[in-house]
C-alpha positions in Angstrom: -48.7 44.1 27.2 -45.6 46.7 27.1 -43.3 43.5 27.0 -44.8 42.0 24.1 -44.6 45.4 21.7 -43.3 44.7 18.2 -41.2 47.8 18.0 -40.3 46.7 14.3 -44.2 47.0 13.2 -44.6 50.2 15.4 -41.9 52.1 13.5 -43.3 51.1 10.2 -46.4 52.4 11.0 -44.7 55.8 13.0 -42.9 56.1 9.8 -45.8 56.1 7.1 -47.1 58.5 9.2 -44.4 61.0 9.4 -43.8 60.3 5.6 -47.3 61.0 4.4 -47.3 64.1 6.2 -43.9 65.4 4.6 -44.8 64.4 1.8 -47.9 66.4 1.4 -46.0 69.5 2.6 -47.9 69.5 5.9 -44.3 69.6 8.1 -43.0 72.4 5.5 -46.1 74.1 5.8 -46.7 74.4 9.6 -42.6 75.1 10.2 -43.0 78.1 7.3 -45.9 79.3 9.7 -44.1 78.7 13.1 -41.0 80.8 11.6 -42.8 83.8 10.6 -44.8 84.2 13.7 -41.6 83.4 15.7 -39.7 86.3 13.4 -42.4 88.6 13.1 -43.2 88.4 17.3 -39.1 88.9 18.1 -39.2 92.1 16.3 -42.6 93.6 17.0 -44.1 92.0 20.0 -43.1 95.3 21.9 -44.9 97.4 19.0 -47.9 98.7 21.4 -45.5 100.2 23.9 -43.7 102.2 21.0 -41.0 100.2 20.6 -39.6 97.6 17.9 -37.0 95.6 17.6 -35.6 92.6 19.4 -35.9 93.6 23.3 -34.9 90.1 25.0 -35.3 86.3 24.7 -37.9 86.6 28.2 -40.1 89.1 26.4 -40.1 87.2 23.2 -40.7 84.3 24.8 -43.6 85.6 27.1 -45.5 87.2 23.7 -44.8 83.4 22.0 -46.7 81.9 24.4 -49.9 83.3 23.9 -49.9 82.7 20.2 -48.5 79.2 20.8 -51.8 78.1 23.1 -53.7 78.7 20.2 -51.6 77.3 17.3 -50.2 74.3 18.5 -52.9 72.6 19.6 -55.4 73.7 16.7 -52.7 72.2 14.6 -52.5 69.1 16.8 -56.4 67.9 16.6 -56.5 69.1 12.9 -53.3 66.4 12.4 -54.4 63.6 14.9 -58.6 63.9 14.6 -58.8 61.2 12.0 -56.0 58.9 12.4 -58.3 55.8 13.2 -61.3 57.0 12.1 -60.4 57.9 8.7 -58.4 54.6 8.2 -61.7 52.9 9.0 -64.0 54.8 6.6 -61.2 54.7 4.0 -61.9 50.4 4.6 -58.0 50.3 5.0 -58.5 50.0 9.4 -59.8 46.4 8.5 -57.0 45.2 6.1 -54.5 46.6 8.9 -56.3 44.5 11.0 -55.8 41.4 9.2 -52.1 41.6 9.5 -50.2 40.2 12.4 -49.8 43.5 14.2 -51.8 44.0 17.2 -54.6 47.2 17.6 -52.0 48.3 20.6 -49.0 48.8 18.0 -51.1 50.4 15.5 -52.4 53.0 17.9 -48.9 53.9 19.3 -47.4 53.5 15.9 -49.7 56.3 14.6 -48.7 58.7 17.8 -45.4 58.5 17.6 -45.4 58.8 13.6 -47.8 62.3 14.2 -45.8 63.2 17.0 -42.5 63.4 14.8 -44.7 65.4 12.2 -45.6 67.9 15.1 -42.5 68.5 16.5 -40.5 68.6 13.9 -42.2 71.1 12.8 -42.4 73.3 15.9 -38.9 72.6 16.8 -37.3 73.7 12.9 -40.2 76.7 12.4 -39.4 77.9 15.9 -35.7 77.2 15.1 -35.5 79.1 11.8 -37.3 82.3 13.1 -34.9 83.0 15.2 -31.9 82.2 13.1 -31.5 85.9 12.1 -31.0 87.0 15.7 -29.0 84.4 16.6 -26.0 86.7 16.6 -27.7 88.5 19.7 -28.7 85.2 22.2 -26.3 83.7 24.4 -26.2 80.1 25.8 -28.6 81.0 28.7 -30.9 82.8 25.9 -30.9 79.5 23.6 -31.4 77.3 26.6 -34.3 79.2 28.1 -35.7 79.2 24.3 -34.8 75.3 23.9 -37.0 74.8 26.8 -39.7 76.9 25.6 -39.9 74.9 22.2 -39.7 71.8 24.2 -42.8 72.5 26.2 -44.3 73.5 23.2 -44.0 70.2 21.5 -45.2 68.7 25.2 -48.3 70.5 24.7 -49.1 69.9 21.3 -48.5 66.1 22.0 -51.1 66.1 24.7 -53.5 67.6 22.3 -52.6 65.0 20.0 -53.0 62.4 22.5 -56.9 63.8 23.3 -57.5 64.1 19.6 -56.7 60.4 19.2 -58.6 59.4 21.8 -61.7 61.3 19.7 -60.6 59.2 17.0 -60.9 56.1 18.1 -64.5 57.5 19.6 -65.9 59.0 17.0 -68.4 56.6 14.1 -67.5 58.9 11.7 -65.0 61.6 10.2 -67.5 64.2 10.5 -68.3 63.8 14.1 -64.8 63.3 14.7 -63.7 66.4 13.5 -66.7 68.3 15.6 -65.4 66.7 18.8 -62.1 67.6 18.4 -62.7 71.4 17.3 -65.3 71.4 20.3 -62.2 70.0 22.8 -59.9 72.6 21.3 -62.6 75.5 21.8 -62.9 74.3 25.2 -59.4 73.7 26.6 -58.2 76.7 24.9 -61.3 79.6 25.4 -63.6 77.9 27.6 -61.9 76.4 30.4 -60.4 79.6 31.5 -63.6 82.2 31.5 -64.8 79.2 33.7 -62.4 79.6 35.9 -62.4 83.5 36.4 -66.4 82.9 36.4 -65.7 80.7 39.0 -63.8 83.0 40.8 -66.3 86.2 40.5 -68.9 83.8 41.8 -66.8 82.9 44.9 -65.9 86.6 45.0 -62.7 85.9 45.2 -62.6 83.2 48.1 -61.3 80.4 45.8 -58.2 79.6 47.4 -55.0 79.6 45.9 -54.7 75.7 46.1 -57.7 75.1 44.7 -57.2 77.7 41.6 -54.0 76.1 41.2 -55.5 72.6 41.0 -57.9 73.6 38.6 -55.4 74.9 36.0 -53.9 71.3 36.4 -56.8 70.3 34.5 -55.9 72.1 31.3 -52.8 71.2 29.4 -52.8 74.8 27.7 -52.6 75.9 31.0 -49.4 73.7 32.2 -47.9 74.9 29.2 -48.5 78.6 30.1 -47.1 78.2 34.2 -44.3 76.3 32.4 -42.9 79.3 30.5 -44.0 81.9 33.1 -42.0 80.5 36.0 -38.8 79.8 34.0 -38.1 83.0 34.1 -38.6 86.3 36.8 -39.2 88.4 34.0 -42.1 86.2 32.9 -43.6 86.2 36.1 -43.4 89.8 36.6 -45.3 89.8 33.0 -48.0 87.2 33.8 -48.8 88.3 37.8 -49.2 85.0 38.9 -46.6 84.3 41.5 -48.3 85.5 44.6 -51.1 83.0 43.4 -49.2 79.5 42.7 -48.4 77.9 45.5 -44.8 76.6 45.6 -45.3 72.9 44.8 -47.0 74.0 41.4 -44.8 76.2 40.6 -41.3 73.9 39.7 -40.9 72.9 36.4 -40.0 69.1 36.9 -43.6 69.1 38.4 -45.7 70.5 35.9 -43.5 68.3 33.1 -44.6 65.7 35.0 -48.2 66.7 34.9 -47.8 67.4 31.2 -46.7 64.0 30.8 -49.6 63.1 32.5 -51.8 64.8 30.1 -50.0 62.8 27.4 -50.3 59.3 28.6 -53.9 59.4 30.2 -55.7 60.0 27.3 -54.0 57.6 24.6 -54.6 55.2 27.2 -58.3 55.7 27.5 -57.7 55.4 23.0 -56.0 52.2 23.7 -58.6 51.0 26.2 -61.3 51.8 23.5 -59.9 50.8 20.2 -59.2 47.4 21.9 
């Protein structure tokens, strides 16, 4: 299948995609968002201990990442919920259908054309907020924060990933847009009372291993043990490193995961759609 890809059709579709979104101000919008938040948290994320000001790439970084678990991947299954669906109740799906592009193309065609939307927009919003205090970061400051935007754009690619799957699901873009807001409630609110209800239940005799592995189920989650152990101070933040067991704990690991979470579900869109 992979060695039969038109990747001259795929980038005309990617490319639509992207261009419809910029077009409509959706990229500008989002990165105008990502770069006050980004502003607004380097100065006063410290503001409830009685300080403000920019204290530190690690502390900004570590007050990002809980506003990013909720942003990025609302803004993900709000971009991606209707991306088949809504090309099929639009009547469009079947004239793309006609042409000589296979369903495969289209679907990856439309990924990587939202996927360039989405991270475009995290990587310039996230960019330009801290452009005013870029006279205070160093190189290991703007490397720690590259990595930080990276992961970002990781997760919200995942989410993008599940939300196309929903699309291809879905009959309609009504029920399509339910399931996606209903995955987004749960990966982002649900999944983790679950798991501290899980662990009042076992009153605290869930092992470590096992409370690890159930994190790996929840990209919001990789994304969150990917910015905490890149840095000590994050740790120290988050508590966690007396609970992760070494092996889920290095960052090549949980990218991988990540990726995971990426590729499994726009497979299971591919597997449909077909």
């Amino acid at each position: 299948m992979f060695m039969h890809i038109d990747w001259a059709q795929v980038r005309v579709i990617a490319a639509k995609e992207c261009r419809e979104r910029i077009r409509n101000w959706w990229v500008l919008a989002v990165a105008a968002i990502f770069a006050l938040f980004a502003l607004a948290i380097a100065y006063f994320g410290t503001a409830q201990q009685g300080a403000v000001g920019f204290h530190g790439i690690d502390v900004t970084i570590a007050s990002l990442v809980s506003l990013v678990i909720y942003l990025v991947p609302l803004i993900a299954v709000i971009l991606g919920y209707d991306a088949i669906v809504g090309e099929k109740e639009l009547g469009s799906l079947e004239l793309l259908l006609s042409m000589p592009i296979t369903r495969f193309e289209i679907l990856l065609g439309k990924y990587l054309g939202l996927s360039a939307a989405l991270a475009s927009a995290t990587a310039i919003g996230f960019g330009a907020g801290l452009l005013p205090l870029a006279a205070q970061l160093n190189s290991h400051d703007l490397y720690h924060y590259a990595g930080f935007v990276l992961s970002a754009i990781l997760m919200g690619m995942a989410f993008l990933s599940l939300a196309l799957w929903m699309s291809v699901v879905a009959q309609d873009r009504m029920r399509a847009s339910g399931m996606a807001i209903a995955m987004w409630f749960f990966f982002v609110l649900i999944f983790d009372l679950l798991l501290m209800g899980m662990l009042v239940v076992s009153k605290g005799n869930l092992g470590s291993t096992v409370f690890a592995s159930l994190l790996m189920l929840n990209p919001a989650d990789v994304f969150r043990l990917l910015n905490i152990f890149s840095s000590q101070q994050v740790q120290t933040m988050y508590g966690l490193a007396t609970v992760m067991p070494d092996s889920l704990t290095n960052p090549l690991v949980l990218s991988g995961i990540m990726l995971g979470w990426i590729i499994a579900p726009f497979l299971l869109a591919k597997w449909r759609f077909k």
